[in-house]
C-alpha positions in Angstrom: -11.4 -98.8 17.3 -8.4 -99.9 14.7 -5.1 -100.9 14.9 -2.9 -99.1 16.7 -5.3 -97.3 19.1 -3.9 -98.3 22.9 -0.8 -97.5 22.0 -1.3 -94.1 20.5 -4.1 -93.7 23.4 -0.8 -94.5 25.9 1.4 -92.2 24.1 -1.1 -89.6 24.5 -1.5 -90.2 28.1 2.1 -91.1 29.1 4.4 -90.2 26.0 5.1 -94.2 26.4 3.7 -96.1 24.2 4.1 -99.5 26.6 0.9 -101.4 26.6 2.0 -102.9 30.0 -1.7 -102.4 31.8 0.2 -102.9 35.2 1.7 -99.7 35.4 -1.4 -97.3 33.7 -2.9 -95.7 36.9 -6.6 -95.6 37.7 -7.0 -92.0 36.1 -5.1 -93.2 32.8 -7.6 -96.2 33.0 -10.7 -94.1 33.0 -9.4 -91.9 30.6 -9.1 -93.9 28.0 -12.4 -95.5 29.0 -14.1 -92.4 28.3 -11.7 -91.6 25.1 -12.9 -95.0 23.7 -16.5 -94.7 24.7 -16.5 -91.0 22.8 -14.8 -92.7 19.6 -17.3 -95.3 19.8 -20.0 -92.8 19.6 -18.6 -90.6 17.0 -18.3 -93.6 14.7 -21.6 -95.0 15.4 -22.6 -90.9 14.6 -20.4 -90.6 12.0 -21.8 -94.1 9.9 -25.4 -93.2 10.9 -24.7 -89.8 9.2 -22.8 -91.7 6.3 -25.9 -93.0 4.3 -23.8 -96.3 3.0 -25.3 -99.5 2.6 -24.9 -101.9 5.3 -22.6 -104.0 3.1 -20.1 -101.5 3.1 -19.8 -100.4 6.5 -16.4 -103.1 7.2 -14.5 -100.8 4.4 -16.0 -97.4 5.5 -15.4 -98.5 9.2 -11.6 -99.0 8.0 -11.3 -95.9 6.6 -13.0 -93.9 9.5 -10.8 -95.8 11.9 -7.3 -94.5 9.9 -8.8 -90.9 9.8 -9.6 -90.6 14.0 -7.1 -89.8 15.7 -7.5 -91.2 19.2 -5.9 -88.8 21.4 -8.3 -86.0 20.5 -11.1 -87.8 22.5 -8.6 -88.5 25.4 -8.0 -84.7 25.6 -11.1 -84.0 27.2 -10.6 -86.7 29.9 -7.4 -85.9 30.7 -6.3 -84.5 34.2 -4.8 -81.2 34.0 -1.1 -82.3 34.4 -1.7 -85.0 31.8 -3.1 -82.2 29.6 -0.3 -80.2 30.1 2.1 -82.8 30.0 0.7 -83.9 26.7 0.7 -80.1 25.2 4.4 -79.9 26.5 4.8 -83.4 24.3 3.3 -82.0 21.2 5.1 -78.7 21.5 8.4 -80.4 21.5 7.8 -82.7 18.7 6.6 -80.2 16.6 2.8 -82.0 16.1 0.7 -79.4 18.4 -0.6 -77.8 15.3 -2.0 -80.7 13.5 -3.3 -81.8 16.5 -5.1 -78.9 17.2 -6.3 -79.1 13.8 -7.7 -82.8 14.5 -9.1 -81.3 17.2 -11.4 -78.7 15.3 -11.7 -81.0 12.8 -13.4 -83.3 15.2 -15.8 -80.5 16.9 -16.9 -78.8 13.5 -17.9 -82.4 12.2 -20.0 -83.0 15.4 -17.9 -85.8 17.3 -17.0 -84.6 20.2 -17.9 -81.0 22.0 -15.0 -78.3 22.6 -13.0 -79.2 25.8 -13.5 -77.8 28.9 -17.3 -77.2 28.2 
């Protein structure tokens, strides 16, 4: 799903961004299983919405893939703690709001549902 994406999907999980799979328990396994799965889906939504040619879809796929930000489909999949953990995060470094904002952004364009429902 683009460069980048474990490690922002283990910073969102872990505040770590260390790709080191022998340490990422089985929850942090199937939750970014699930986060990847739901990015996959709102790309394959989001291009069959799109109306592009198919000769264009390695440049629109680019672009889709620098504006999705992975840990908003993680949230959903996270444990409680993590959740909290990872609002704690955000809070601290000042990025809860734009995340928040990905967040809706996300829902009101169809790509994921509203967590917790």
């Amino acid at each position: 799903m683009g460069s980048g994406t474990d490690a922002r999907l283990n910073v969102a999980l872990t505040g770590n961004p260390n790709p080191n799979i022998q340490k990422v328990t089985n929850q942090e396994l199937i939750t970014k299983t699930i986060a990847l799965e739901k990015m996959q889906q709102a790309q394959n939504y989001a291009w069959n919405k799109s109306g592009i040619s198919p000769d264009k879809f390695n440049s629109w796929q680019a672009d889709f893939n620098k504006k999705v930000k992975p840990e908003v489909f993680a949230f959903d999949a996270m444990t409680p703690k993590q959740q909290q953990d990872f609002v704690t995060r955000k809070t601290k470094d000042g990025s809860l709001g734009a995340f928040r904002k990905d967040l809706t952004s996300m829902v009101q364009q169809g790509f994921i549902d509203i967590p917790g429902r």
